[in-house]
C-alpha positions as CSV (number, residue, x, y, z in Angstrom):
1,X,141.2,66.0,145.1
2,X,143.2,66.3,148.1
3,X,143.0,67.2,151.7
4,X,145.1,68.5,154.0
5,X,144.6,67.4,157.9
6,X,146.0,69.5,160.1
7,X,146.0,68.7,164.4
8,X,148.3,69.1,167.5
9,X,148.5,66.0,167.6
10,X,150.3,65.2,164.7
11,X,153.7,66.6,164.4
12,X,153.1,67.8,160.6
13,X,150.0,68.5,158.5
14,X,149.0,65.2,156.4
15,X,147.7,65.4,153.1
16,X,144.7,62.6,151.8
17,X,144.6,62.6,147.9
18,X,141.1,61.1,146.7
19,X,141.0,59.6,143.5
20,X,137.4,59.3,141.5
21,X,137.9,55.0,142.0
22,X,137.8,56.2,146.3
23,X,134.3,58.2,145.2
24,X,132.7,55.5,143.4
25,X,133.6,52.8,146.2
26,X,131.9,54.7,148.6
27,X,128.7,55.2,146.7
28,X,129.2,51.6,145.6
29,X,129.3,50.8,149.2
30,X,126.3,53.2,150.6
31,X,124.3,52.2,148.0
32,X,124.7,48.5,149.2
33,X,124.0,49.0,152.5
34,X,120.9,50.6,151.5
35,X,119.4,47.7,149.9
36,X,121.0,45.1,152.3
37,X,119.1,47.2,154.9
38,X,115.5,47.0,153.3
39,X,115.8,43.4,152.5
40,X,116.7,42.7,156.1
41,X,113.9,44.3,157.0
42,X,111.7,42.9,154.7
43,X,112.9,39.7,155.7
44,X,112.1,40.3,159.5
45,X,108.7,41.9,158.5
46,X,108.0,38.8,156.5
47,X,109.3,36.6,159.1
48,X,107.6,37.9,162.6
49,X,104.4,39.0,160.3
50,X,104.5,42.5,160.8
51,X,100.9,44.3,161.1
52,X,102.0,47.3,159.4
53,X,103.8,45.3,156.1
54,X,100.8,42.8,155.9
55,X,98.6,45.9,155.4
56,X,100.6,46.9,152.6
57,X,101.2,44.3,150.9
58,X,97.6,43.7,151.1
59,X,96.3,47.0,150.2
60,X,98.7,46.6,147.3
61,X,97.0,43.1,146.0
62,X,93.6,44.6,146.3
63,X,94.3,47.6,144.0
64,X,96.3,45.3,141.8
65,X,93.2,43.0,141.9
66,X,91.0,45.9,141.2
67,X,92.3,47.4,138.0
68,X,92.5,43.7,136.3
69,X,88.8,43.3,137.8
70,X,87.8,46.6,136.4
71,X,89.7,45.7,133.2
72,X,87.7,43.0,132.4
73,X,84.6,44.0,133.0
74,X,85.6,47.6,131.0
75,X,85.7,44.9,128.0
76,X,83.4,42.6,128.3
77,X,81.3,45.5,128.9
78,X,82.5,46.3,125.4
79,X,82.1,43.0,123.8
80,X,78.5,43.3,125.2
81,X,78.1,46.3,123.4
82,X,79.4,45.4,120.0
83,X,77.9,42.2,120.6
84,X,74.1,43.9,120.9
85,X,74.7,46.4,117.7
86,X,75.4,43.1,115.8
87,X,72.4,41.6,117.1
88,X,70.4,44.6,116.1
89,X,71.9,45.0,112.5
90,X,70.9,41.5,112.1
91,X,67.1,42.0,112.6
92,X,67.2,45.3,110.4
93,X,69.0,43.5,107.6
94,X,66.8,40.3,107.9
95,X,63.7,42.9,107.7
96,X,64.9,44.6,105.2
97,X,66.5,40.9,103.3
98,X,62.7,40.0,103.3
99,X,61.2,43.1,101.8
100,X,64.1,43.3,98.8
101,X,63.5,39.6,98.0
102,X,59.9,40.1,97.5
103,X,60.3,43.1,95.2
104,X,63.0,41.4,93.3
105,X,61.1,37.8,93.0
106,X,64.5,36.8,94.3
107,X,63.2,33.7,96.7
108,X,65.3,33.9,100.2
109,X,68.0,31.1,100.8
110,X,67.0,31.6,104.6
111,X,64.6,29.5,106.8
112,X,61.7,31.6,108.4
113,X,62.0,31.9,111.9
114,X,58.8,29.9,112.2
115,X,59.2,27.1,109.5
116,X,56.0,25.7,108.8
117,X,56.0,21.9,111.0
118,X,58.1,23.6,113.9
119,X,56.3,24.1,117.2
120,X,56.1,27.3,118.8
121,X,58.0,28.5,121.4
122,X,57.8,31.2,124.6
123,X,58.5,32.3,128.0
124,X,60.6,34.9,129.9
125,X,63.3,35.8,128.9
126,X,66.5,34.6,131.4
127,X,69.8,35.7,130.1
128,X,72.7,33.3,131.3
129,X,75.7,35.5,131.9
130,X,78.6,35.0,128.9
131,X,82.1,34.4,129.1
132,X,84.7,36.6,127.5
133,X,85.7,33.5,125.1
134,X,81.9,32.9,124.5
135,X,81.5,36.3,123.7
136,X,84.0,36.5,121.0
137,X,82.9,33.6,119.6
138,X,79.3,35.0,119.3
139,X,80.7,38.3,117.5
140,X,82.8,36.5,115.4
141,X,79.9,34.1,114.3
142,X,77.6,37.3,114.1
143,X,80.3,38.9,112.0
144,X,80.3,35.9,109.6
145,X,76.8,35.8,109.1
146,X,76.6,39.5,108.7
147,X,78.9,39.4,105.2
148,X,76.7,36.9,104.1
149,X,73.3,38.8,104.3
150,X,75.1,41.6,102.7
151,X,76.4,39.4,99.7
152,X,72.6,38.0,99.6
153,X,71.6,41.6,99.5
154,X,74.2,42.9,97.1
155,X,73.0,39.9,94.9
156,X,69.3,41.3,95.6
157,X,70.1,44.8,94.8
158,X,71.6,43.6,91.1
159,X,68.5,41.8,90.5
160,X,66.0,44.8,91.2
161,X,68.7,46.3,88.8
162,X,68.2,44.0,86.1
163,X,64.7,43.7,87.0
164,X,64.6,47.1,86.4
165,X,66.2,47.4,83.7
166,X,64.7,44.4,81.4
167,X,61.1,46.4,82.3
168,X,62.1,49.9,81.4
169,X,63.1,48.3,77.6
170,X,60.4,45.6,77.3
171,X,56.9,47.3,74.9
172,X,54.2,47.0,77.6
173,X,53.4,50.9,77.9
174,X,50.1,51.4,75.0
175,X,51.2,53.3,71.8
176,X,48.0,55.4,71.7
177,X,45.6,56.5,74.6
178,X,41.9,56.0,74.2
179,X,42.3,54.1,71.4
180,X,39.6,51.0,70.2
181,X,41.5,48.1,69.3
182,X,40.9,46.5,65.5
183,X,42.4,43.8,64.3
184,X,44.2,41.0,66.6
185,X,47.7,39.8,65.7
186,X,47.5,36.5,63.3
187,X,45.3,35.3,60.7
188,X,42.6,37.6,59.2
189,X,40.5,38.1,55.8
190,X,42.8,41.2,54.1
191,X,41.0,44.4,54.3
192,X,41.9,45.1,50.2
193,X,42.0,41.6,48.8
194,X,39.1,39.7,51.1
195,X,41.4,36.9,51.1
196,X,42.7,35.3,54.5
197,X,46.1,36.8,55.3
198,X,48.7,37.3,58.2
199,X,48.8,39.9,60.5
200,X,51.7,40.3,62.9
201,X,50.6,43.1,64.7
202,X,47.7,44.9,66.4
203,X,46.2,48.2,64.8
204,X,44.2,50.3,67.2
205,X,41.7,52.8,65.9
206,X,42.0,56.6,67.0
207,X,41.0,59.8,65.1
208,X,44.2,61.4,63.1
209,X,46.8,63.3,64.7
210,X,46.3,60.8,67.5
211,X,49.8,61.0,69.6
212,X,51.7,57.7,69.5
213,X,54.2,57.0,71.9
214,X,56.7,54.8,72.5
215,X,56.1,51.6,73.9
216,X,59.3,51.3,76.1
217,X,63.1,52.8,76.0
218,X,65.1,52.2,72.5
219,X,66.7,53.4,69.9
220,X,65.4,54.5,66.7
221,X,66.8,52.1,63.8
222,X,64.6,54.0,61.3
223,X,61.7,56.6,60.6
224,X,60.9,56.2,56.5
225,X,58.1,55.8,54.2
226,X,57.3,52.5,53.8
227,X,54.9,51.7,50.2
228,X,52.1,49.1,52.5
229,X,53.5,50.8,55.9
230,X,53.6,54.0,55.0
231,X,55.3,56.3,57.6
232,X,57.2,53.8,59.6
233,X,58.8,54.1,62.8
234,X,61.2,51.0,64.3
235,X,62.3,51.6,67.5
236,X,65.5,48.9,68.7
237,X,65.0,48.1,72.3
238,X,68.1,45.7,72.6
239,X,69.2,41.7,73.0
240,X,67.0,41.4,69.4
241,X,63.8,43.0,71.1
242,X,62.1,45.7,68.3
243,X,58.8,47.5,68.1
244,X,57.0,49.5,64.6
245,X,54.4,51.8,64.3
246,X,53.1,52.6,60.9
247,X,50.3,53.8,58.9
248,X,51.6,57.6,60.5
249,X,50.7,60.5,59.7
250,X,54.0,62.7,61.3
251,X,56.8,61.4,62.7
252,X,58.8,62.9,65.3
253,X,62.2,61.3,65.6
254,X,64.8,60.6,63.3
255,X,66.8,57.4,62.9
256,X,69.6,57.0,65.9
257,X,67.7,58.8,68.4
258,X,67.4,57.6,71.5
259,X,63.5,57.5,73.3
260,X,61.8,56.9,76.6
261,X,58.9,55.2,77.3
262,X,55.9,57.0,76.6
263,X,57.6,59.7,74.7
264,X,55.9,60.9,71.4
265,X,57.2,59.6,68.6
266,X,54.6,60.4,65.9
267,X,50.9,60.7,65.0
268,X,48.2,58.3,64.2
269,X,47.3,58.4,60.5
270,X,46.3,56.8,57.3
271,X,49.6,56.3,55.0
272,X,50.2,53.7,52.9
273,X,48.2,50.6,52.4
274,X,45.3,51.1,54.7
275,X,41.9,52.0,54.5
276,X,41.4,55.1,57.7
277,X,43.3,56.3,60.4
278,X,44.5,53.8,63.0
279,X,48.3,52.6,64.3
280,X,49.9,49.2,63.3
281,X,51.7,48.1,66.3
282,X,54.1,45.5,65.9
283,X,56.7,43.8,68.1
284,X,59.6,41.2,66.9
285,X,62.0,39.4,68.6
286,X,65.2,39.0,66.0
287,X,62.9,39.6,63.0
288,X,60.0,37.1,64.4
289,X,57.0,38.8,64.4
290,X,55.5,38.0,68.4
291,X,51.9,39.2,69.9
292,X,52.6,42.4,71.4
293,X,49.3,41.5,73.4
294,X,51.8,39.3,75.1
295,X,53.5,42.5,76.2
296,X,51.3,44.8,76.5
297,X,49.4,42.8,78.8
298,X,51.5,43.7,81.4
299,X,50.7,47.3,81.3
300,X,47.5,48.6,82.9
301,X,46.2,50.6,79.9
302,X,46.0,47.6,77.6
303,X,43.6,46.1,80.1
304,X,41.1,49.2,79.8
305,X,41.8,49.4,76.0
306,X,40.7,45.8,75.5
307,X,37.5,45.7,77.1
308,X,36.2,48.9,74.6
């Protein structure tokens, strides 16, 4: 860029050329001024103590002050929080730890909060305030000892399963309602011979076409005619565990069918070697003949059945 000055008193117009290197040098140069301006200033407000910077300054602390103060307490605030839900998880799943073990006859690796020997305790209650580094420390802990009590309830819950389970295939449901019950299981005189004899099973007297169900969930290894059993019904229950009705007079199912407890599976009736209606009940563990009284004890019926 140039420029031409022109004046009267100068014999001839002069021109100025100026170069980009002239532009930048005088930016350079205001620029520098600028700052070498504040800072003297600032140094002569810092110096003599100005009123006016003092207040600034001051006013510029105290906000700074402010958002860390209100930063802090924004999150311990939260901590707090997140600290109380933990607290209040704990008491529902401790509850709910106690009630679960009790139904699953799982006994509770946890101390009661009142251990038998240990004295009592009271008064108000006087929170001392936490630190933030005590209060992380308290969730954390919490945290820890919340992923146990879920394991110990996890480990609860397969137990009620298995509890569950083991009852829904174990004979204790009665084969025959309002039924008298006849001979015991083990050693009697033989009905046909006189002669003392085994009997592995229990035979309960009802009228013919008597429903007979099953005594628990199973299988159905076979549903024949049997020449002393006559219509016989063995039902597989698992892990060895079998149950047979005989002395039928209809049956129901058909081998590899699968049953629930208490669903009908025949009739009582008078086939093969016996001498009048009545239901041969019989439970064996891997072929061993066992007292199904054993079992069937457990079930309520059985109870009413043998006091007839």
């Amino acid at each position: 860029m140039q420029i031409i000055v022109v004046s009267r008193h100068l014999k001839s117009a002069r021109t100025i050329t100026i170069m980009p290197r002239h532009v930048l040098a005088t930016v350079a140069l205001f620029v520098a001024l600028v700052l070498l301006t504040a800072f003297g200033f600032s140094m002569i407000s810092l110096h003599f103590r100005l009123p006016v910077v003092e207040e600034i300054l001051l006013s510029m602390q105290q906000q700074e002050t402010r958002k860390t103060r209100d930063y802090i307490t924004n999150n311990l605030e939260l901590m707090a929080t997140r600290l109380g839900e933990l607290q209040g998880r704990m008491l529902q799943l401790d509850s709910l730890g106690e009630r679960v073990s009790s139904l699953a006859g799982v006994k509770s690796s946890r101390k009661a909060v009142n251990p038998d020997g240990k004295p009592g305790q009271g008064g108000p209650f006087l929170p001392e305030p936490m630190s933030a580094t005590e209060l992380q420390q308290e969730i954390e802990r919490l945290a820890v000892v919340l992923d146990q009590r879920t394991d110990e309830l996890a480990y609860m819950e397969f137990k009620l399963l298995e509890k569950r389970v083991e009852q829904r295939l174990m004979p204790t449901t009665l084969p025959v309602k309002n039924a008298i019950l006849g001979s015991a299981f083990g050693y009697r005189n033989d009905p046909f011979a006189g002669l003392r004899s085994r009997h592995d099973g229990l035979d309960f007297s009802a009228p013919t076409g008597t429903p007979v169900s099953a005594a628990a969930d199973g299988v159905v290894l076979a549903a024949v005619f049997h020449p002393e059993y006559g219509n016989m019904i063995d039902i597989d229950h698992g892990d060895g565990l079998s149950s047979r009705y005989a002395h039928l007079a209809t049956m129901t199912v058909v081998e590899s069918k699968i049953v629930r407890r208490g669903e009908k599976i025949g009739t009582v009736g008078s086939t093969g070697r016996s001498t009048g209606p009545h239901l041969h009940f019989e439970v064996q563990m891997l072929g061993v003949p066992q007292n199904p009284a054993t079992f069937l004890k457990r079930g309520e019926a059985f109870a009413h059945s043998s006091r007839r």
